[in-house]
N, C-alpha and C positions, 0 to 999 in steps of 0.2 A: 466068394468068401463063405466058408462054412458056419451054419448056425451057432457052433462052439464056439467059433472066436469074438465072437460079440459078445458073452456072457463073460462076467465077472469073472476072474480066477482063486473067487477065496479059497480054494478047496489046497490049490500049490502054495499057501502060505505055509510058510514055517513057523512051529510053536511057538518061540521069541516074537516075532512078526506079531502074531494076535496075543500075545500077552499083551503086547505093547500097546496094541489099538484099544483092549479090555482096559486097558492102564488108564489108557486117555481119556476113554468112554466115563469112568467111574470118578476120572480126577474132573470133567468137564460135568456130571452129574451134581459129585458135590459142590464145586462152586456155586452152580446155578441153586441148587439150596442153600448155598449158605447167600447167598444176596437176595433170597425170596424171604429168609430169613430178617434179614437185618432193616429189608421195605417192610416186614412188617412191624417189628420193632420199634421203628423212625414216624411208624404211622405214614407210609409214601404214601402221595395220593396223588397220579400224575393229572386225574381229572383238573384237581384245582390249578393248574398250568393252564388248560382251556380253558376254565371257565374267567380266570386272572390277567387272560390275553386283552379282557377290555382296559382294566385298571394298566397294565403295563402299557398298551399303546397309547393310553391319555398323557401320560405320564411323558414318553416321547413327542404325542404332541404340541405340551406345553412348554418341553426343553428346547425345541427345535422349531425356528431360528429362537435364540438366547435373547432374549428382552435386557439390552444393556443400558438401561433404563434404574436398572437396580444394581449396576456395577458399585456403586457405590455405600450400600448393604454388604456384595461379595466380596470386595476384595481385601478388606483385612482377615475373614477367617481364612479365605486361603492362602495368603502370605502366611497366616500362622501355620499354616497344614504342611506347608514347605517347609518353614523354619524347621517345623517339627522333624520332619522327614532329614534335614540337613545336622540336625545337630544329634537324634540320636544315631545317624550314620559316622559321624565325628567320633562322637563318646562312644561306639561301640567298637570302630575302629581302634583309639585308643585304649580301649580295655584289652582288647583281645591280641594285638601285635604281642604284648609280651607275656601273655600268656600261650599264643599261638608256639614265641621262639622257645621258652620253659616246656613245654608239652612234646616237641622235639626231641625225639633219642639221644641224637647226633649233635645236639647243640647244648643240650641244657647242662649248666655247671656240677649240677649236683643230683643224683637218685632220689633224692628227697625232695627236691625241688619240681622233680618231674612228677614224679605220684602225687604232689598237692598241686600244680598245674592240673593236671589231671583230672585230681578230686574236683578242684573249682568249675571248671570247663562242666564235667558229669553233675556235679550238685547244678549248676546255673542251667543245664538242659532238661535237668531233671522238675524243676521247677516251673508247673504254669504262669501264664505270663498273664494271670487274674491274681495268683497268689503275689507275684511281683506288684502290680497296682493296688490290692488291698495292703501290702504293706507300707509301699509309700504314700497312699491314702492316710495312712494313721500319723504318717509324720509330716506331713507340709498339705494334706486336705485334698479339695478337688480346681480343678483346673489345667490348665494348658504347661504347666509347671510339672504337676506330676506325670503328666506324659511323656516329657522331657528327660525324665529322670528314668521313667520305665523302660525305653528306646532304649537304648547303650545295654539294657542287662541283657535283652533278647536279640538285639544285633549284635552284640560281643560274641556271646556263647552260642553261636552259629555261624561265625568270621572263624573263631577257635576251633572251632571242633572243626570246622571243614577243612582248615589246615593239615598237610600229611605229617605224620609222625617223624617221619625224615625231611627236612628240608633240603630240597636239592642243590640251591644256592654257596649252601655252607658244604656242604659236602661236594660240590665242585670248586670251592676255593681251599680245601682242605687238603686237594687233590693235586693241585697246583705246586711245584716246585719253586721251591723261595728262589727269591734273585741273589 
């Protein structure tokens, strides 16, 4: 085997070929700035991960085996943590079905009706889900209640919006030749 063929062949790349590598070189540059960037921004400090490793193993080794000894402290906040979880999946579900079928091309009754589905779905995504709690905070206070009520705004407008613009359902039954 001749000493040539063991050597790299950048020389027979073609111009496109090394733009491309330049391309990727410069696009892999800037990323890695822009995340040296944004660690320093956030203040990263991966040290405090090492030095935190003691506080986090205590911490498993006082969860581990579960002292059920005090089941009886746990188990109504986590039933409520279900609850929670259960009903704003309900209420969000309910918000969002008919909004999901309005927001649809192919189904919604009316062009008017589709750009304010629309609107609603974008304004309810648009909207932080701190800005949602502080305003149900003003109307019924703090508690397991307003949680309740915050669930359904942020699980709706994310049931919705993930829905396709076309429903395929309808538009294979639309397809369908009548009897």
């Amino acid at each position: 085997m001749s000493p040539a063929a063991t050597v790299p062949r950048l020389v027979e790349r073609s111009w496109a070929g090394a733009c491309g590598l330049g391309l990727r070189l410069v696009l892999a540059l800037v990323l890695l700035v822009i995340v040296v960037q944004a660690a320093i921004v956030v203040h990263a400090r991966p040290q405090d991960l090492i030095t935190g490793a003691c506080g986090m193993a205590d911490i498993i080794r006082r969860a581990v085996p579960p002292d059920f000894g005090k089941i009886d402290m746990v188990w109504w906040p986590a039933l409520e943590t279900i609850d929670l979880a259960i009903f704003g999946t309900v209420g969000g579900v309910i918000m969002a079905l008919p909004l999901a079928i309005l927001a649809a091309v192919n189904v919604t009754p009316s062009r008017y009706l589709y750009y304010a589905a629309r609107g609603v779905i974008g304004f309810a995504r648009a909207v932080p889900d701190l800005v949602w709690a502080l305003l149900f905070v003003t109307a019924v206070g703090l508690g397991p209640f307003l949680a309740r009520l915050r669930f359904p705004f942020t699980r709706s407008e994310c049931s919705a919006a993930s829905s396709p613009r076309r429903s395929s359902i309808w538009t294979w039954r639309r397809s369908m030749p009548l009897p």
